[in-house]
BATORSE-583919 format. One line per field, with one value per residue (C-alpha): residue in one letter; x, y, z; residue number from 1. Coordinates in steps of 0.1 Angstrom, whole numbers, m for minus. Last residue first. Example, Ala and Ser with C-alpha at 12.3 -4.5 7.8 and 13.67 -1.06 7.14 Angstrom:
2
pafi: [S,A] .
c1: [137,123] .
c2: [m11,m45] .
c3: [71,78] .
mikol: [2,1] .
END
This chain:
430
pafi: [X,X,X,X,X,X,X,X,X,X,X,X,X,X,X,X,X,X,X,X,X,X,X,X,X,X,X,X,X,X,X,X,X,X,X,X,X,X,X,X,X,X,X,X,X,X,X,X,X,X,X,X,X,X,X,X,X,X,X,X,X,X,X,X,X,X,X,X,X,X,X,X,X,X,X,X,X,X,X,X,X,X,X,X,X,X,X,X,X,X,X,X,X,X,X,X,X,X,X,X,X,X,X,X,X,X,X,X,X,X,X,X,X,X,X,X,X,X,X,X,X,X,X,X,X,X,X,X,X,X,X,X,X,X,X,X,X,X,X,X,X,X,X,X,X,X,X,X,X,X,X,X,X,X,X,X,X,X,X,X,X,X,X,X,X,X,X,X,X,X,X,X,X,X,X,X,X,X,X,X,X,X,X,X,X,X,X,X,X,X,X,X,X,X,X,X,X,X,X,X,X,X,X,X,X,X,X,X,X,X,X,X,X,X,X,X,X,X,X,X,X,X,X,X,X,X,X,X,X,X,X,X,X,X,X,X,X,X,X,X,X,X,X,X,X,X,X,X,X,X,X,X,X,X,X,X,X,X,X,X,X,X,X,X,X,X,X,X,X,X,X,X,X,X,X,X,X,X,X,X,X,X,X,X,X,X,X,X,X,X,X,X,X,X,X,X,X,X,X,X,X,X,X,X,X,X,X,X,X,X,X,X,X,X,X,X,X,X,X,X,X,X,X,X,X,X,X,X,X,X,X,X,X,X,X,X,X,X,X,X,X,X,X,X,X,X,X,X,X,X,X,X,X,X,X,X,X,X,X,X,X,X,X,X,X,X,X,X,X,X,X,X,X,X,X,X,X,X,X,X,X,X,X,X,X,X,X,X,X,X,X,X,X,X,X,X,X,X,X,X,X,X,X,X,X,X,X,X,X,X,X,X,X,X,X,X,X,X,X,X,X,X,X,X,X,X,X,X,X,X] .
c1: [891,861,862,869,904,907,896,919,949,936,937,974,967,993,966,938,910,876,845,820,802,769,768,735,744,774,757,732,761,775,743,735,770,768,731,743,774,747,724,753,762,729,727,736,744,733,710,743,743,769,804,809,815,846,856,867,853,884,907,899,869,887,917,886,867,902,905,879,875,904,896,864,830,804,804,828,861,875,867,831,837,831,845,856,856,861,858,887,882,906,884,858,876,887,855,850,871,904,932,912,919,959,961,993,969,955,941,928,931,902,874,857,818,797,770,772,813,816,796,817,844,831,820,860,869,848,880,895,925,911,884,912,902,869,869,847,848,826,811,777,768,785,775,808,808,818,820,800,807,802,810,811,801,797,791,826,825,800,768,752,791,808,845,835,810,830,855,824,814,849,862,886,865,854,836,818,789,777,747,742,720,728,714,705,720,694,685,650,622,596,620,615,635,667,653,648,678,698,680,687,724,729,712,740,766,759,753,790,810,793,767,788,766,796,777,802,798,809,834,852,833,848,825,788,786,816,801,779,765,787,778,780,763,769,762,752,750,722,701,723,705,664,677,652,674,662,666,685,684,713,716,750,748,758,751,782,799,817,854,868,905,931,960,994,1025,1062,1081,1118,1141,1174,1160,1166,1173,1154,1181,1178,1196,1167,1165,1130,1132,1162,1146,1120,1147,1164,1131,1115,1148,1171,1194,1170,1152,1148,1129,1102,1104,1102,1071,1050,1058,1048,1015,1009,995,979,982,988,987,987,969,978,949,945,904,896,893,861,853,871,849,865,858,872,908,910,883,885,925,936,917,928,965,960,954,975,987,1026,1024,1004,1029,1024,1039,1026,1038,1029,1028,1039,1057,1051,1064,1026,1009,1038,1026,991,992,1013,989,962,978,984,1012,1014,981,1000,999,1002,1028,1054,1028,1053,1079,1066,1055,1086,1083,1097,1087,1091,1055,1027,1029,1056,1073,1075,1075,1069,1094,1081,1091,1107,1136,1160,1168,1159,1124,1121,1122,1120,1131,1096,1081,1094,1080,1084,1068,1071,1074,1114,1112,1118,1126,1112,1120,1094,1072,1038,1004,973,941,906,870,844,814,775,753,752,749,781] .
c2: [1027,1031,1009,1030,1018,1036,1066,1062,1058,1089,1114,1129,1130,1112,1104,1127,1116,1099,1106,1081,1067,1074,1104,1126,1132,1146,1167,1177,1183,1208,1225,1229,1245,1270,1281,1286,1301,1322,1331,1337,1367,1381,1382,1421,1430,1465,1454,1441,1406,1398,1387,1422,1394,1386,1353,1369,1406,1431,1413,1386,1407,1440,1419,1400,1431,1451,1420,1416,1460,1458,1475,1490,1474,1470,1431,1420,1406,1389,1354,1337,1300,1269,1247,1207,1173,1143,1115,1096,1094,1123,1144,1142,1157,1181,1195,1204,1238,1247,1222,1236,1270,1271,1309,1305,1300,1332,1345,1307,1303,1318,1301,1328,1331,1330,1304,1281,1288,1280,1253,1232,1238,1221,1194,1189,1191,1164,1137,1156,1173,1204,1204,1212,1250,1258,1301,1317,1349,1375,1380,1391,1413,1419,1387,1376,1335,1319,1279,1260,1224,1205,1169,1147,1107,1089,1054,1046,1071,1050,1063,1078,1077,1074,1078,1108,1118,1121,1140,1167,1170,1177,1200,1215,1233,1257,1227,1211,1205,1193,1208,1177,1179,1137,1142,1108,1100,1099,1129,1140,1143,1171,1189,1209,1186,1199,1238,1231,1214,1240,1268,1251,1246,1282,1298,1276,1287,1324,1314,1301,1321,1353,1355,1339,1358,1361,1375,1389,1424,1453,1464,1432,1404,1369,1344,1334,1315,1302,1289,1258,1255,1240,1235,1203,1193,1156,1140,1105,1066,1044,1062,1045,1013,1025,1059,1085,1098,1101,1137,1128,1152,1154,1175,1166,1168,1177,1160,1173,1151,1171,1173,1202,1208,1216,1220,1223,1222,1226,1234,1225,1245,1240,1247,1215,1225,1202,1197,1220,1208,1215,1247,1269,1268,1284,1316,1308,1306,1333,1353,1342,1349,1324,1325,1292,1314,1339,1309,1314,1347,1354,1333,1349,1382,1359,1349,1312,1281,1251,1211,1198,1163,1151,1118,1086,1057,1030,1033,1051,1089,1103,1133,1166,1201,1228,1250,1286,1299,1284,1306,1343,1339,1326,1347,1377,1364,1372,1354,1334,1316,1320,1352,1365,1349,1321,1300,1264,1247,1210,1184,1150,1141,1106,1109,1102,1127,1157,1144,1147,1184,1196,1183,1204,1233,1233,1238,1198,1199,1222,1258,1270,1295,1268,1236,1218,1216,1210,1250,1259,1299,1283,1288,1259,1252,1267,1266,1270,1254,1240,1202,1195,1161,1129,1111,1133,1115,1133,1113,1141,1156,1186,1158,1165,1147,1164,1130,1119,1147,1147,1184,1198,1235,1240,1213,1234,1210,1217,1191,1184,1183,1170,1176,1171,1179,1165,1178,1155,1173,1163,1180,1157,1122,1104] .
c3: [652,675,704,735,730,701,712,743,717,700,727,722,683,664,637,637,665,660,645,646,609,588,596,610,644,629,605,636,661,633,625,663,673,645,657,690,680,659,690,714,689,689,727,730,764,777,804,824,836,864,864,892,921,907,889,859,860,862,845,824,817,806,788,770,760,749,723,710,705,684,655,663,663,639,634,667,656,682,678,695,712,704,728,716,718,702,727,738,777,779,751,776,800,781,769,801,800,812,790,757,772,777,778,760,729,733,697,697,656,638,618,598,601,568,580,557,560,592,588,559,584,611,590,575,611,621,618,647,654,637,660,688,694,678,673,656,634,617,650,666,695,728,747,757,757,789,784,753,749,724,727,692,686,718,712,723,750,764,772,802,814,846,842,816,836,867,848,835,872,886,860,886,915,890,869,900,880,843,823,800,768,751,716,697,666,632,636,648,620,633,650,683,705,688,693,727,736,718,741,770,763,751,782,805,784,788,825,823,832,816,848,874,903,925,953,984,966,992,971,967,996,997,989,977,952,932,901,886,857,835,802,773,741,733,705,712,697,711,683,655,655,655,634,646,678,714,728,764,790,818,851,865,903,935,971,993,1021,1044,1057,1077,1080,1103,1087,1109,1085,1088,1059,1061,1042,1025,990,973,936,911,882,845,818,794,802,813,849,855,844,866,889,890,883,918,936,955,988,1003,1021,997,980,1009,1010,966,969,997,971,942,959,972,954,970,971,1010,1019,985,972,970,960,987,993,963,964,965,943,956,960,978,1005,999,993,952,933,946,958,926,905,924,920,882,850,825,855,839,831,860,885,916,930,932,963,963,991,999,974,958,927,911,938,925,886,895,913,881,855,880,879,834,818,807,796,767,762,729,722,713,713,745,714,678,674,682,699,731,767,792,806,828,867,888,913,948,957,994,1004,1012,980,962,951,927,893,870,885,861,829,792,763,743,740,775,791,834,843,873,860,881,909,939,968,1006,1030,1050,1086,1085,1103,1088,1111,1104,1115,1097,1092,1089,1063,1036,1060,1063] .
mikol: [430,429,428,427,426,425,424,423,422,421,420,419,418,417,416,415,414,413,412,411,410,409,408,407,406,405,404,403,402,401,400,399,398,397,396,395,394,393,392,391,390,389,388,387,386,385,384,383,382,381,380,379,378,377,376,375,374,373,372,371,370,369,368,367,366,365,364,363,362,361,360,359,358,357,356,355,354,353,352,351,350,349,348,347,346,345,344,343,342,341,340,339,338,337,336,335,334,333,332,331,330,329,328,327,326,325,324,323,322,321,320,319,318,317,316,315,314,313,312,311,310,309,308,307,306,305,304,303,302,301,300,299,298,297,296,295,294,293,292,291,290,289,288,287,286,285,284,283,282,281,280,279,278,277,276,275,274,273,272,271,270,269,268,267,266,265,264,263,262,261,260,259,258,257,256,255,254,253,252,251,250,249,248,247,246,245,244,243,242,241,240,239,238,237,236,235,234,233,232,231,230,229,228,227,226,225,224,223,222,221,220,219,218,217,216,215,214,213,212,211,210,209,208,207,206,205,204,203,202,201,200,199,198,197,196,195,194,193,192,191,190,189,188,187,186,185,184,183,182,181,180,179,178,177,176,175,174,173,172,171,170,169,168,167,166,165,164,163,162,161,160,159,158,157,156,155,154,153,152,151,150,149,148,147,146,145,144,143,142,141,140,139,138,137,136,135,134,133,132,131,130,129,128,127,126,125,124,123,122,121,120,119,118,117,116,115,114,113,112,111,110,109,108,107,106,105,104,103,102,101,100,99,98,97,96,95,94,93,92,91,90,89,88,87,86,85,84,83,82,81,80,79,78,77,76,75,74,73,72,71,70,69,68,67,66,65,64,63,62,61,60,59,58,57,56,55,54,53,52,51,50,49,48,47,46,45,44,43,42,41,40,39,38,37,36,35,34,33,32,31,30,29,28,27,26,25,24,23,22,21,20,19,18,17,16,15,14,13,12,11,10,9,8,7,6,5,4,3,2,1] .
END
């Protein structure tokens, strides 16, 4: 099918409608939303995000776990065979508001290819919490009922008593996007088939529905802050007179607002194995209000680079931070993951909260602002007043680390019991 040529498709289907609680089936954590009830055929509706619990050794307690995630929750629903999936929608559980959901999800999508043969879900979307408390009024049931419900143990999938009938017409079309990729060869002669990996996104959600008259969502803190860091690294790595001994793999990836497409097709498709990948970087939406005493690396301390990520940190004088919002589920929301699914070691680097001349505080009331009132709105655009100082040291901190790394004599791999060490394993590196 040629790139601008459309398929016009209509999915019809009439089903049961079940609400399956988070969706999650959890054998480590002796956890299962599905029990024994078949699915197969039926519409699933639940909730995103995860059981809550302060234990830090069930679903991460305040950490959110892959399991919390909306796209977990699509796979598992395609794995039990359902036909379709209802996410409903709350701010506490998203992490973010309906506005987020309606600016990035109820435009055209991006999907790779399926396989000829591989299951997929007729219908995968989320609706308000006011469209959810009508259609599990339906059944004689509440929103907080059952999110309450939601979060025991003993909990059993509650058919609803309602059939959902749907009519979706749909237009198909192939796309043509890409990953942009520059490779900086390394100086060893054996080692420079190996790769660090510094990672962006540079796509966004052009042009869409208007707020305030704005219909261009220019994307300018997610991610062309990340976007200006990954040139600028390539430069400076290019710039030196004796390269490391590694190679440095630059790779602006697409597709990641449609669900990390571009970053998951890399990883399935790599420029080099992920067994001769050493480290991936990535850098996603950094705030460019000036310099921090802090940074933030969520899941380097689960790798075997931690020790050089630390010796960094403290080069360059910056504090490393836990993720001040762990519930936030960011490692599971960013590319890094998908290379940290094919076993690589991988991670964001990200500024902390505490902003060099600044108020008490100010971190934190500059991420509730954005996350409110900018994230994936039109008005994510550059302001004369922003301070790049800041996106110059997590550049620098970035560089030092990849370098050291680049550098070693031996790949990094994952801490025992780590979730993504059995695929760095099997990627070769023990």
């Amino acid at each position: 099918m040629g790139v601008n040529e459309k398929l016009t498709a209509q999915d019809q289907f009439e089903a049961e409608a079940v609400f399956v609680g988070h969706g999650i089936v959890a054998p480590e954590y002796q956890w299962n939303d599905f029990k024994d009830v078949d699915v197969r055929g039926k519409v699933v509706v639940l909730f995103t995000n995860e059981p809550a619990s302060d234990d830090p050794k069930f679903f991460g307690g305040r950490a959110l776990t892959y399991y919390g995630r909306w796209t977990y929750k699509y796979e598992e629903a395609t794995r039990k065979g359902a036909t379709g999936a209802i996410i409903i929608h709350t701010t506490p559980t998203a992490g973010y508001g309906w506005e987020v959901v309606r600016n990035s999800w109820s435009r055209e999508q991006p999907y790779v290819k399926l396989a000829p043969g591989q299951p997929a879900l007729s219908f995968a979307g989320w609706v308000s919490k006011d469209a959810g408390e009508k259609l599990l009024g339906l059944g004689g049931h509440h929103v907080d009922e059952l999110l309450k419900a939601a979060d025991s143990r003993d909990f059993r999938p509650i058919p609803l008593g309602v059939r959902i009938r749907c009519n979706l017409p749909t237009k198909v079309r192939d796309i043509q996007t890409r990953n942009v990729a520059g490779m900086v060869e390394g100086s060893d002669p054996k080692l420079k088939s190996e790769v660090v990996i510094y990672s962006a996104h540079w796509d966004h959600l052009g042009i869409g529905t208007p707020v305030n008259g704005d219909a261009i969502y220019n994307g300018a803190v997610d991610n062309g802050t990340g976007c200006g860091i990954l040139i600028e690294l390539a430069h400076a790595w290019a710039a030196q007179a004796k390269k490391p001994r590694r190679s440095a793999l630059f790779l602006a990836v697409t597709a990641e607002e449609g669900g990390l497409r571009g970053s998951e097709y890399y990883a399935a498709h790599p420029e080099i194995a992920a067994g001769k990948t050493a480290l991936a970087i990535n850098y996603d939406a950094l705030f460019p209000l000036g310099r921090t005493r802090d940074v933030v690396v969520n899941g380097a301390e689960r790798t075997t680079a931690w020790p050089v990520v630390q010796s960094i940190s403290k080069q360059l004088g910056l504090t490393i931070n836990p993720d001040p919002r762990p519930e936030q589920g960011a490692y599971y929301r960013s590319d890094h993951f998908s290379f940290a699914h094919a076993g690589i070691p991988a991670f964001s680097v990200e500024e902390g909260d505490d902003f060099i001349g600044k108020p008490t505080g100010f971190g934190t009331k500059a991420f509730d602002e954005y996350n409110e009132k900018h994230y994936h709105q039109p008005s994510d655009e550059f302001q004369e007043s922003w301070d790049f100082t800041g996106l110059a040291e997590m550049a620098r901190f970035g560089f030092l680390i990849g370098t050291e790394v680049a550098n070693q004599n031996g790949l990094p791999t994952w801490r025992t019991g780590d979730e993504f060490l059995t695929a760095r394993e099997q990627s070769g590196v023990k």
